[in-house]
N, C-alpha and C positions, 0 to 999 in steps of 0.2 A: 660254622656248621661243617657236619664230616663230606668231603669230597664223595665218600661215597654213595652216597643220598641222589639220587638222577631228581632233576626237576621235568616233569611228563604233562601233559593232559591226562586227563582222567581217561579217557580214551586207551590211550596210547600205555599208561601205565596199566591198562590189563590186558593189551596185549604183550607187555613187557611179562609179564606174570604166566601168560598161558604160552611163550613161546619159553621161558622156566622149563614150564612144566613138560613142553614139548623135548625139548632137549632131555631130562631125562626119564621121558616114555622113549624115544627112538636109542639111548643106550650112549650118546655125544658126553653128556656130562651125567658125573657119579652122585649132584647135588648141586642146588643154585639158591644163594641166600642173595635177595633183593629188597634194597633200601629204596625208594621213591618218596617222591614228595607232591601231589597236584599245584599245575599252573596255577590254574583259578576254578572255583566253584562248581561243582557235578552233585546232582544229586543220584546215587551210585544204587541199581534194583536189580531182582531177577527179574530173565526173561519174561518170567511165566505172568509179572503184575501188566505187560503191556497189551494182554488179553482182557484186562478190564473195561467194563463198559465204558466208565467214563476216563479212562487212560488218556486222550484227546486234550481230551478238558486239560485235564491235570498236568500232562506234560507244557502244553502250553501256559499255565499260570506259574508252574516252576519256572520255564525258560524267562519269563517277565519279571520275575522274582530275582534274577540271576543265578538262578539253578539249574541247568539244563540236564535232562535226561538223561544218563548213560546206562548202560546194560550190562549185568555181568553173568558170566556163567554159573556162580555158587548160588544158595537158594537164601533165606531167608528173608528179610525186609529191608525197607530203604534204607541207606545209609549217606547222609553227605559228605564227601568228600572237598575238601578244601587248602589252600595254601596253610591253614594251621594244623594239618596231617600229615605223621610221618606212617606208612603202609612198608610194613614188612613180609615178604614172601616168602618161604622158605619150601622148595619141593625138591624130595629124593624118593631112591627106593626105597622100598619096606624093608629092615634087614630081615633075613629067611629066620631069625631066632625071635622075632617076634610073635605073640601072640595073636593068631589071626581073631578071637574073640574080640580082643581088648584095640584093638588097632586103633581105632579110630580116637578113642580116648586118648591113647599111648601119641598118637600127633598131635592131639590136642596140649599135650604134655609138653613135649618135648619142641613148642611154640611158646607156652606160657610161663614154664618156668624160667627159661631166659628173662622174661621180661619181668617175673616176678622179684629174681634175685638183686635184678637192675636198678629198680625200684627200692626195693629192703637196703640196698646200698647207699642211698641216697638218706635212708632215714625215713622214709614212709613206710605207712599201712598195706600192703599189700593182698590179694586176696583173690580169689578165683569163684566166681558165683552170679547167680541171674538177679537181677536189677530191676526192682518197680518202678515201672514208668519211661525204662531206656528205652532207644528205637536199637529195633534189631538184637535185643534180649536173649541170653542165653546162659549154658549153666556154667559159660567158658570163654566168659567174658576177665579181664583183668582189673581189676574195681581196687580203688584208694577210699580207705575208709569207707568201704560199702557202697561208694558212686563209683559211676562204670568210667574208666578210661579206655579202657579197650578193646574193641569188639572183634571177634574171630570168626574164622570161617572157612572149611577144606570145599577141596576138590578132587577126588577119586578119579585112578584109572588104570586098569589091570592089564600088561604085556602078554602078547600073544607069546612071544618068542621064552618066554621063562615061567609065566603064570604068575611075576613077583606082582605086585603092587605099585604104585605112583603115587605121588602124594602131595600136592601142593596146600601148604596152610598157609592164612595170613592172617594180619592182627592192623588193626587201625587205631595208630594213637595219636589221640588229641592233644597236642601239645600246647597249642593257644586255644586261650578261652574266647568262643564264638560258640557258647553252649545255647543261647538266646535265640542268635537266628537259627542255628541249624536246626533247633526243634520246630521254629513255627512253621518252614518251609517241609519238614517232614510231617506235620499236622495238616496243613494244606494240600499236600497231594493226599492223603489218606481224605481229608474230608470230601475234594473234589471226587472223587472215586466211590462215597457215599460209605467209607470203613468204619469201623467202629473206634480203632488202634487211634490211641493217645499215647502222646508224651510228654516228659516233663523236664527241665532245664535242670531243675534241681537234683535231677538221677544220674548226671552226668558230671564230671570233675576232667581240669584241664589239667596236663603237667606243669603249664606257667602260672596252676594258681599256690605252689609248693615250690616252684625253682623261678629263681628270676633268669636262667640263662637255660631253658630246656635243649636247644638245638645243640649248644655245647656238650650236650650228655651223650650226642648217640654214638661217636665213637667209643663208649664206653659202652655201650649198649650192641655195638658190633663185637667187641671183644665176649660180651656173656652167653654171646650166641655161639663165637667158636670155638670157646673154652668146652662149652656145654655137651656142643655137638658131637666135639671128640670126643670125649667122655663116652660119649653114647654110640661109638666106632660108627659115625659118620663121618665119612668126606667130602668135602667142598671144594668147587672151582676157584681159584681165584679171581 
């Protein structure tokens, strides 16, 4: 596996992620690309699901499940997090010759198609689009053959000091296949909580079910990110 991968709690790797982000909202670094890996087991939500009435309940059956609770600052739905995920970070400023219409799109880009080329390298199907049945669905998701391997998600925040932009994206890839429990345990706090949202094992695709040695790839998967980046007259920390 590449050295550069931190192994975190799920906790701990988003505070690794938002002090990224902090670094460059306060102007310390030009860009921060972050590899992580979770300990063990989180089941990964927004703040906003812990206003649910049966939140309680739910958190408690996941924590017995071996899911415990974590909280993130992006929005969408549960996500598990697990030792068979590799979470990539990536947050910089916005350059000023960016599209302020298109921005948001344009990070979503410039996260996905790193991972797309990464992928096509290897000889897969690669592909960017929303998924029946995945948990946490979206139109910017990274899908092998039409099943989702990787789910995305920013986080905005605008400097006083320049009016530029901030940008934190990240992508969650499933590298081992645990497609099985992590849907029942996301079906179980949805049911606990009385939701409607279903998912399906089958909507989802692992990178160890195409490569017998996934972890072996991500240094190469660190190279498509900085080839990329410069490309796109961004700079990175080392």
């Amino acid at each position: 596996m590449s050295e550069k991968v931190l192994r975190l709690a799920a906790d701990d790797g988003l505070d690794a992620e938002r002090a990224a982000l902090d670094e460059v909202f306060s102007g310390r670094s030009d860009g921060r690309l972050l590899f992580w890996r979770p300990e063990r087991n989180a089941l990964v939500m927004p703040r906003r699901l812990s206003r649910l009435a049966g939140f309680a309940e739910a958190e408690a059956l996941c924590r017995d499940r071996g899911w415990p609770i974590a909280l993130r600052d992006t929005g969408g739905e549960p996500v598990p997090q697990s030792p068979a995920v590799l979470n990539v970070a990536l947050a910089y400023a916005v350059p000023l010759a960016d599209n302020e219409q298109t921005r948001i799109e344009t990070a979503y880009l410039r996260l996905c198609q790193p991972l797309c080329d990464w992928l096509v390298a290897m000889g897969l199907d690669a592909g960017l689009g929303e998924v029946d049945g995945a948990f946490c669905d979206g139109r910017y998701n990274v899908n092998i053959g039409g099943r989702k391997l990787v789910g995305t998600a920013q986080r905005w925040r605008r400097r006083h000091s320049d009016g530029r932009y901030v940008v934190l994206a990240h992508g969650a890839i499933l590298m081992e296949n645990q497609r099985e429990e992590m849907v029942e345990v996301v079906n179980a706090f949805y049911q606990a909580c009385a939701l409607e949202d279903r998912c399906r094992a089958s909507s989802h695709i692992a990178l160890d079910e195409h490569s017998a040695a996934p972890w072996q790839q991500v240094e190469a998967l660190v190279g498509h990110f900085r080839r990329h980046l410069l490309d796109q007259g961004l700079s990175l920390d080392a």
